[in-house]
N, C-alpha and C positions, 0 to 999 in steps of 0.2 A: 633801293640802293643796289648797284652793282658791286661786280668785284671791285671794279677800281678804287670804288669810295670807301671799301670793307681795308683794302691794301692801304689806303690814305689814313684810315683808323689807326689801323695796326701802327703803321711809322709813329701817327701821332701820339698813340700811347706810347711807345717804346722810348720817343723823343719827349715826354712828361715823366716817365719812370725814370729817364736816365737824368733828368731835371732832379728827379725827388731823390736820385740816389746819391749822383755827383755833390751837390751842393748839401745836403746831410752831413755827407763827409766830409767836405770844407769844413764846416763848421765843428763838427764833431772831432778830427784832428788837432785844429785851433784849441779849444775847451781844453782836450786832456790834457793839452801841454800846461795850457794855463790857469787851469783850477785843481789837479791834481788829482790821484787815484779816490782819493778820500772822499772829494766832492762829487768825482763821476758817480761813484756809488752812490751818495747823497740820491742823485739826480736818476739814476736808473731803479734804484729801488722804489722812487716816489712814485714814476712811471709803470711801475710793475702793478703797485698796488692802482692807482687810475686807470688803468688798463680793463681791470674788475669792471668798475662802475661805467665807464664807456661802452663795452659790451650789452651792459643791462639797458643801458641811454637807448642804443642804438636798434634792442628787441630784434636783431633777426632781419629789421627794415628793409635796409639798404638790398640785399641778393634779393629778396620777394620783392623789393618796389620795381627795381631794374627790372625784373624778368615779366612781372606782369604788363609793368605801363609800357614795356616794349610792343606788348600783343594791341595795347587797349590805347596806342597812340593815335590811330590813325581816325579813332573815333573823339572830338573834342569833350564834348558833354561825357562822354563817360570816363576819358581820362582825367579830366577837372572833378568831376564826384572821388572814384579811387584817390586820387593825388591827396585831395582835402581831407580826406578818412583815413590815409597813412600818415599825414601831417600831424595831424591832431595825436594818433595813437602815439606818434612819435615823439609829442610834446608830454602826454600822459608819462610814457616810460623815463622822459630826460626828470620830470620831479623824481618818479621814485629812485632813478641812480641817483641823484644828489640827496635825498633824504636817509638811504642808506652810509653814502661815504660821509657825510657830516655826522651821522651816527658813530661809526668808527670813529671818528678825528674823534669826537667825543668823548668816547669810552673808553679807548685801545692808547694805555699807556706808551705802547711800543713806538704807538705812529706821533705820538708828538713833537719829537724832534723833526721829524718829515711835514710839519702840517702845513706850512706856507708853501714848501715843492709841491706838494700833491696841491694844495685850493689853485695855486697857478695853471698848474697842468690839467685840472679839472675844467679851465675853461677853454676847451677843446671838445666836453662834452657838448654846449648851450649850442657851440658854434657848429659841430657838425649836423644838430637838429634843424635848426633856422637855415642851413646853406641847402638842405636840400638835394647836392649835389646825385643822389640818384637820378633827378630829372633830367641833372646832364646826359647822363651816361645812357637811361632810355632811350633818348632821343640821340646817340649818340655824337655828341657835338664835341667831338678831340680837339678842334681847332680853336676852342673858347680855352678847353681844361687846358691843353699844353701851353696856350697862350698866360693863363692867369697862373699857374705853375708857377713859368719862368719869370714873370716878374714878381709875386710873392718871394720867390725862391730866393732871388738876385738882392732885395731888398733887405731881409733877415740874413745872406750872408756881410752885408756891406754892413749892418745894425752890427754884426757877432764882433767883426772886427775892430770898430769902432770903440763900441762900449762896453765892452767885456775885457780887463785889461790883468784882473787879479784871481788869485782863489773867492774874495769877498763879493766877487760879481756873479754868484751863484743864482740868486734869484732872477738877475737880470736875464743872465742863460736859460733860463726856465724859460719864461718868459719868452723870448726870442723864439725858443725852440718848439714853442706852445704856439705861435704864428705860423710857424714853417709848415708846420702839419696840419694846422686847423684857421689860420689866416684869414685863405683864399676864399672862404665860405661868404665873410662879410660881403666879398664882390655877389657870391653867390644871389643871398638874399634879394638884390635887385635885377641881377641880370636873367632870372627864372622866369621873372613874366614875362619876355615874351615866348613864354610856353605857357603860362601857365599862372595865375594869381592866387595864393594857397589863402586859404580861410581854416578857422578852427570852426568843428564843429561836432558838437554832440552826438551827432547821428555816426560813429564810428564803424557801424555795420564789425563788430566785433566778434558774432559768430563765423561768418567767413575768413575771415583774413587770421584771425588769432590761432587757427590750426598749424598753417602753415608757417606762420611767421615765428610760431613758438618753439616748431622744430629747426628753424635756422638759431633761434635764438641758442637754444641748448648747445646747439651745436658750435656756435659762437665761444658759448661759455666755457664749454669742453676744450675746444681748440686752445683760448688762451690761457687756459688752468696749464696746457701742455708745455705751451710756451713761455708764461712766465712764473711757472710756479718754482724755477728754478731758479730766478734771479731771486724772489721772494725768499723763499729756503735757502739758499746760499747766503744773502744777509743775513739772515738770523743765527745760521748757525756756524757763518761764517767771517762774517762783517763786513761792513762798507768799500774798504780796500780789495778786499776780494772778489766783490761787485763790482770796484772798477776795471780792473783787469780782464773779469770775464767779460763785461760787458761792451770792451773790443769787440770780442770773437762774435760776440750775438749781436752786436752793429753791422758788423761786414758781412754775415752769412745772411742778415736779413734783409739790407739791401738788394744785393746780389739776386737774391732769391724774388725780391718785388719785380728788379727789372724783370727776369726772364720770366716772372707771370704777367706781364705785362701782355705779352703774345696771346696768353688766356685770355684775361678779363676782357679784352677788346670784344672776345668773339660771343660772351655771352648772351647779350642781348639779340644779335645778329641768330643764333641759334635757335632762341627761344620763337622768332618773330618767325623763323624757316621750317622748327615745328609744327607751330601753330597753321600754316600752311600745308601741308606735308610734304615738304622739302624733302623727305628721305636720303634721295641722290644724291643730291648737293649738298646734304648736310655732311655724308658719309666720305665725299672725295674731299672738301675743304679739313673734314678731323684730319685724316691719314696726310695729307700733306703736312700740316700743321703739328703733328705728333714727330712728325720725322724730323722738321726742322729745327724741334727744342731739343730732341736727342742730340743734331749735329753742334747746341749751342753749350747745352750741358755738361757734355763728358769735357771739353779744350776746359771749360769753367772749375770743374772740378779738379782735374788735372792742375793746373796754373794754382790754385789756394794751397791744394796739396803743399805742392813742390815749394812753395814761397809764399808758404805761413808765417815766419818770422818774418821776413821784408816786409812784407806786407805790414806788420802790425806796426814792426819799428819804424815805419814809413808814417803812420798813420794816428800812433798814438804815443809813440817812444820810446826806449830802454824800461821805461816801468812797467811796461805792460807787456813786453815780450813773453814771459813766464807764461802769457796764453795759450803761444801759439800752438800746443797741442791741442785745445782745444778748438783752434780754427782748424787743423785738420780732420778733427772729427767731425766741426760741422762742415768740411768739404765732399766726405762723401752723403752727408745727412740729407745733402741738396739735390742731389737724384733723386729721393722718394718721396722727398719734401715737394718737388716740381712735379711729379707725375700723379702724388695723391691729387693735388691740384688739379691737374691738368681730366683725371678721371670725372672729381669732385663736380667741376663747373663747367666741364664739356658736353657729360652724359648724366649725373645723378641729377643734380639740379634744375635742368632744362626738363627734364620729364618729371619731374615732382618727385623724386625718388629720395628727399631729403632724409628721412629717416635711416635710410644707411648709413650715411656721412657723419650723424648725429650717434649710433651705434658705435661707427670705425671712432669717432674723436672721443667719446666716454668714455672706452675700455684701453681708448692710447691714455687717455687723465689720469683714471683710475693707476693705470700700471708707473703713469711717471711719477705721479706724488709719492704712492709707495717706492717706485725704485733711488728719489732723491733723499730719503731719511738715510736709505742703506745707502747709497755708493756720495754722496754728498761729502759726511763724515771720515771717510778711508780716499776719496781720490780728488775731493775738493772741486774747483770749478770743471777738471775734467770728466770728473762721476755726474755732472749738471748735465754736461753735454754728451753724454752717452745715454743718456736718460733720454733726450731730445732724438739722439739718432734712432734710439726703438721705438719710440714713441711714434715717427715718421714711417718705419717699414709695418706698424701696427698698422697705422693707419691706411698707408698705399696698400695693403694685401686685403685686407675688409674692402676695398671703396673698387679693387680689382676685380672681386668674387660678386660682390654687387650688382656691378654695372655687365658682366661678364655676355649679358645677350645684345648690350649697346657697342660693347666695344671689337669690334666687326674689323673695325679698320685701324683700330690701336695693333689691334693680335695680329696682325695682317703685315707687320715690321718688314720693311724692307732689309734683309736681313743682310746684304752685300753695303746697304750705305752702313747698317751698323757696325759692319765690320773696317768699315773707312774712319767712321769715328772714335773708334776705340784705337787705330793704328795711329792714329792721330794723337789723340791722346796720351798713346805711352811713349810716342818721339816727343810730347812737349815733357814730360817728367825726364827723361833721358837729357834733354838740349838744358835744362835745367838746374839736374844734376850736375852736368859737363862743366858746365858755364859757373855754376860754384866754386869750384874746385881750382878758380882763381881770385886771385885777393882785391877785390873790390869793394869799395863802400856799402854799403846797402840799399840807397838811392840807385848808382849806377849797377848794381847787380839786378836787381826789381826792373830796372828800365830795358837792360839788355836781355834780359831774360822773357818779358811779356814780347817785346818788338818781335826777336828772332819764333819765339816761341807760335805768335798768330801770326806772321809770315811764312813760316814752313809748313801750320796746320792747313793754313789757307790755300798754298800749294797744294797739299796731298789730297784733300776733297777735292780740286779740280782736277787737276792729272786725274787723279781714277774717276774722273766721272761723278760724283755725289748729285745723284739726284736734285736735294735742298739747293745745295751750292749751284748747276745750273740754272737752278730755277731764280736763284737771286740773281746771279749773272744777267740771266737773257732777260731783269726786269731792270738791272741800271743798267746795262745796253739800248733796250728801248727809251729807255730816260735821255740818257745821254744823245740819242740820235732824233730826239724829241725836240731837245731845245736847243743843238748846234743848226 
């Protein structure tokens, strides 16, 4: 595949992310209005705790399926034996997640009130095993995933609005919200073969693959001990209203944060395949271009949450959950380190087997967040949560830095004049922000004039001063554009 079709990925993930982000958030503003602080919390703690068991479901798979069968596509017979032996392992690991979480439902008085959210939301597990969806992504086929996206997507918001009408429609919204994320797999299951027709099979060749997949797994595990052990911990020692509120700020920051890895994950498979080659050169000019454009996407992103963290929320969720928006600003700067641990993680560590860093940098960010949520939980509530998160993220990007530090050639190698375009950028959208408050406007029309003028001006000052990224997107919808007049 050429650049062209690598550019065609890229849009079409971006345009599948901004699917999974945009219509989340329909929905998700919808809910809070109309099931209340009480029930969001219901529904995000239930999620925290499946969250566990989905990780264990999933062993690690999915990053080692993608990167391998990327190399081992081009051969059929040997990508049909892999496929079938990750399959299977795959099916092995979904029993033991559900025989543990049915154990908890079991035993753990706590979770009883939760136990119909969680079995709902549990069936997100079965479905992401059966959907297979790594075969997509090997063989890189954006044009199937954005397509089945958008209409899953479309369907569960026109379901939300429908028949979701009370607080008592709580399970329904589970439910619903249990397709939107794990839906699109059923199309899955059929549409895999023609790649591919998965068989179970005993012969799991289990010494090779269980090395590696066990270090992604750990490292799976570690990542979302980071991320949600503070929704976890926050309900217990906080309670369900309290999980609703925060769980605004950790909807938006982690959207947000999907799209703009979305640029990432495109590129992994592509990576792995240009290794395996030794691409060096071309690996090495597509990173640094690539790194520079998230920084020019990043900083306008951070800036903009900063600045219109309350709008935003009361935009989004209402007068009840405004009380968050401190901690949507903390997760606004958390999203810098959050997107570049990433962006080191699945650029350089993982394309070269170098998982065990990753697995290192997320254990020692786990270990420190759980311990830092007993202490600052208690004294600062859902913002001590999200401060937890924000160190837990610079844990992590400075380990996965030091790591990767002989791959990353063309990271360190920052064009240091665009960064200095984006950062100038950046502090006129907080300024034009600011400005722009300081008249009495609703909060609807304050949000709306404030983003407009706000990536109108930034969009400006990257071209005016030349922004490398920014010409480079220019002279590619210029060619677009002179393509099809």
């Amino acid at each position: 595949m050429n650049s062209i079709s690598l550019k065609k990925n890229m849009i079409l993930n971006i345009i599948k992310q901004l699917c999974t982000t945009v219509f989340p958030l329909i929905t998700f503003t919808y809910a809070s209005h109309v099931l209340g602080t009480e029930k969001i919390g219901i529904h995000s703690f239930g999620q925290s705790v499946v969250s566990y068991a989905a990780y264990i479901g999933m062993f690690g798979i999915s990053d080692y399926a993608i990167r391998e069968a990327a190399v081992a596509r081009k051969d059929k017979r040997q990508l049909e034996k892999f496929s079938n032996e990750i399959f299977s392992i795959n099916l092995l690991s979904t029993i033991v997640a559900y025989s543990i979480l049915f154990t908890l439902l079991g035993t753990c008085a706590n979770l009883f009130p939760y136990r119909y959210v969680i079995l709902i939301q549990s069936l997100q597990i079965i479905l992401t095993t059966l959907g297979a969806d790594w075969i997509n992504l090997a063989f890189e086929d954006f044009l199937y995933i954005t397509i089945r996206y958008v209409i899953v997507e479309l369907i569960c918001v026109i379901a939300m609005v429908v028949l979701v009408k009370d607080a008592d429609d709580l399970y329904l919204y589970t439910f619903i919200s249990m397709l939107s994320a794990a839906g699109g797999n059923i199309l899955n299951i059929f549409y895999i073969r023609k790649y591919i027709k998965l068989r179970p099979t005993w012969h799991m060749n289990l010494k090779k693959h269980l090395p590696f997949m066990s270090m992604l797994f750990f490292n799976s595990i570690a990542l979302v001990i980071y991320l949600s052990s503070d929704v976890t911990i926050l309900g217990v020692l906080k309670g369900n209203k309290t999980v609703g509120i925060y769980s605004v700020s950790t909807k938006i920051y982690l959207l947000i944060k999907a799209l703009i890895n979305a640029t990432i994950m495109v590129m992994v498979p592509r990576l792995s395949s240009m290794l395996s080659e030794k691409s060096l050169k071309e690996v090495d000019e597509v990173v640094s271009k690539l790194f520079n454009l998230l920084l020019m996407i990043i900083i306008p992103c951070m800036a903009g949450m900063f600045s219109e963290a309350e709008n935003i929320i009361h935009l989004i969720a209402g007068e009840d959950y405004v009380s968050g928006d401190i901690s949507l600003r903390i997760y606004a700067v958390t999203i810098f380190f959050a997107v570049v641990s990433c962006f080191i993680s699945y650029i350089f560590l993982i394309p070269n087997r170098l998982e065990k860093f990753f697995l290192i940098s997320t254990v020692i960010a786990a270990i420190v967040n759980i311990g830092l949520n007993f202490i600052l939980i208690p004294r600062l509530s859902l913002n001590g949560a999200a401060i937890t998160t924000l160190i837990a993220e610079i844990i992590v990007m400075s380990i996965t830095s030091i790591s990767a530090k002989r791959f990353t050639k063309s990271v360190l190698l920052i064009n240091k004049a665009d960064l200095l375009k984006d950062i100038l950028g950046g502090i006129t959208i907080v300024l034009i922000c600011t400005a722009i408050h300081s008249f009495t406007f609703s909060y609807y029309i304050e949000l709306f004039v404030s983003m407009f003028f706000s990536t109108l001006i930034y969009l400006c000052i990257e071209i005016m001063l030349s922004h490398t990224g920014m010409s480079y997107l220019v002279s590619i919808f210029a060619r677009s554009i002179k393509k099809w007049s």
